[in-house]
C-alpha positions in Angstrom: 0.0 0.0 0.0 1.8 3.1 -0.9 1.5 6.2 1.4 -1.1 8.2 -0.5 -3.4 5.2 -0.2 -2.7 4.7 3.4 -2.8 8.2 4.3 -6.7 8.1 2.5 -7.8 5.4 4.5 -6.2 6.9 7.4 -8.4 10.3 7.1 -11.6 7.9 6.5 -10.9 5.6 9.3 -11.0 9.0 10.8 -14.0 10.3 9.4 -16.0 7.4 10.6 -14.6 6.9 14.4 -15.4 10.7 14.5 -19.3 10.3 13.6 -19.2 7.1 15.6 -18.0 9.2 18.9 -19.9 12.1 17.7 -23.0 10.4 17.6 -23.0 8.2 20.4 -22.2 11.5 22.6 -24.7 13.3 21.2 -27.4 10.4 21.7 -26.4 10.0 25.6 -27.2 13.8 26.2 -30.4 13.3 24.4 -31.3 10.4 26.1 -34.2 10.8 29.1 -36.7 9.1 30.7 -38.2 12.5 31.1 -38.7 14.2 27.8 -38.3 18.3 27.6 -39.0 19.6 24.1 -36.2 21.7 22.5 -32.8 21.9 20.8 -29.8 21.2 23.2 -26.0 20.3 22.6 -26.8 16.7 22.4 -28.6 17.3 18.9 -25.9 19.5 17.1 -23.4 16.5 17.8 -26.0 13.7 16.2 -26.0 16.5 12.8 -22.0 16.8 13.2 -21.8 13.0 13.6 -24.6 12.6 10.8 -22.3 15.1 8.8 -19.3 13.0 9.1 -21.2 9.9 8.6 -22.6 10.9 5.6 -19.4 12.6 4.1 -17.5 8.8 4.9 -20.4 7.1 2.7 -19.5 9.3 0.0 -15.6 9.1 0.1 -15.9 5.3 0.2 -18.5 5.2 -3.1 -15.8 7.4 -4.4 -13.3 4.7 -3.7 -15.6 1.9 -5.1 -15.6 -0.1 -2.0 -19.6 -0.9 -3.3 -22.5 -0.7 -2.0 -22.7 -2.6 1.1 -20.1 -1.2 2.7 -21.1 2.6 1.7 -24.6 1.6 3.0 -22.9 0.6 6.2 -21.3 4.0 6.7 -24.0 5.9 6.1 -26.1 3.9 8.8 -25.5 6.9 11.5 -26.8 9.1 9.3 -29.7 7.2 7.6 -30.8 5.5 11.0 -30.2 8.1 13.4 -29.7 11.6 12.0 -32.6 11.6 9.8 -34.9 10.3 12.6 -33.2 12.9 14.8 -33.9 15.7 12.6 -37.7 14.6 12.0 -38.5 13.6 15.5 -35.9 14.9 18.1 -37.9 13.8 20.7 -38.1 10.8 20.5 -36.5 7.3 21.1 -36.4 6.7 17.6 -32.9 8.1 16.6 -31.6 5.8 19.7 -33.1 2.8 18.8 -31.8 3.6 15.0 -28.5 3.3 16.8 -28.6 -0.1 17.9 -28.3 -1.1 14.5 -26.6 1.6 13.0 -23.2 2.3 15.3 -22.2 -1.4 14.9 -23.0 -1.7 10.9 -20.7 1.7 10.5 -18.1 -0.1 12.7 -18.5 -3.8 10.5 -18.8 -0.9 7.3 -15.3 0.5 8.5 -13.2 -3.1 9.1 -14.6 -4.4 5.8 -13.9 -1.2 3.8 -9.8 -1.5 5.2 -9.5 -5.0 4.5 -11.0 -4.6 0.8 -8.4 -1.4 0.6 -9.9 -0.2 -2.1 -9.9 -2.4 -4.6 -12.8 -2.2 -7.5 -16.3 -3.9 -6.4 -16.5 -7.4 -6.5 -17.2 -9.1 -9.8 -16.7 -6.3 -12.2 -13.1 -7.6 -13.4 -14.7 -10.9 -13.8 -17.1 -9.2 -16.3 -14.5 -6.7 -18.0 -16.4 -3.5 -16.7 -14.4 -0.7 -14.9 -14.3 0.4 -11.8 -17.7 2.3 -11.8 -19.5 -0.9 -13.4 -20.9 0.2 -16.4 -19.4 -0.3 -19.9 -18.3 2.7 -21.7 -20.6 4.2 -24.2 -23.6 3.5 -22.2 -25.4 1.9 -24.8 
């Protein structure tokens, strides 16, 4: 692996702890047995770690590590951002997150051991990187 290549999935390894610890902070301030309507700290660190989340899901599609592992990334952000956002007072985004933190985390182990190499079965095929043949038609 040369050092450009390591030094991406260094900054993406990155990318995702940060929305992991972003959102798992933000979701223990939010969390209460006792709801009280309105926007506190706790919800600005679910958008940053839906931010970074989301911004991880699009750096791995743009190093065509496929679909299931940019699907896994984006699981803070789809599972617990978005529900935040809609219903912030609610246990929604927190049960999102039982599913959502550890498919980021499986997302993030798979996406470094495939270390960016082209999506399964599209050498087999002849197609590049992206899947479909040139020319479109």
């Amino acid at each position: 692996m040369n050092t450009r290549r390591r030094r991406q999935a260094t900054l993406w390894t990155l990318a995702i702890l940060a929305s992991l610890l972003l959102t798992a902070a933000g979701l223990a301030m939010t969390f209460s047995l006792i709801r009280t309507p309105g926007e506190g700290p706790g919800h600005a660190l679910i958008f940053a770690g839906t931010a970074a989340s989301a911004a991880a899901a699009a750096w791995a599609r743009l190093r065509d590590l496929g679909w299931p592992i940019v699907l896994a990334v984006a699981a803070p952000a789809l599972l617990v951002g978005w529900p935040d956002a809609v219903m912030p007072d609610s246990f929604i985004p927190h049960l999102g997150a039982v599913l959502a933190l550890p498919a980021a985390l499986i997302g993030l182990i798979i996406g470094l051991v495939a270390g960016g190499r082209p999506e399964s079965g599209h050498q087999e095929q002849g197609l590049p990187p992206g899947g479909h043949p040139a020319g479109g038609g």
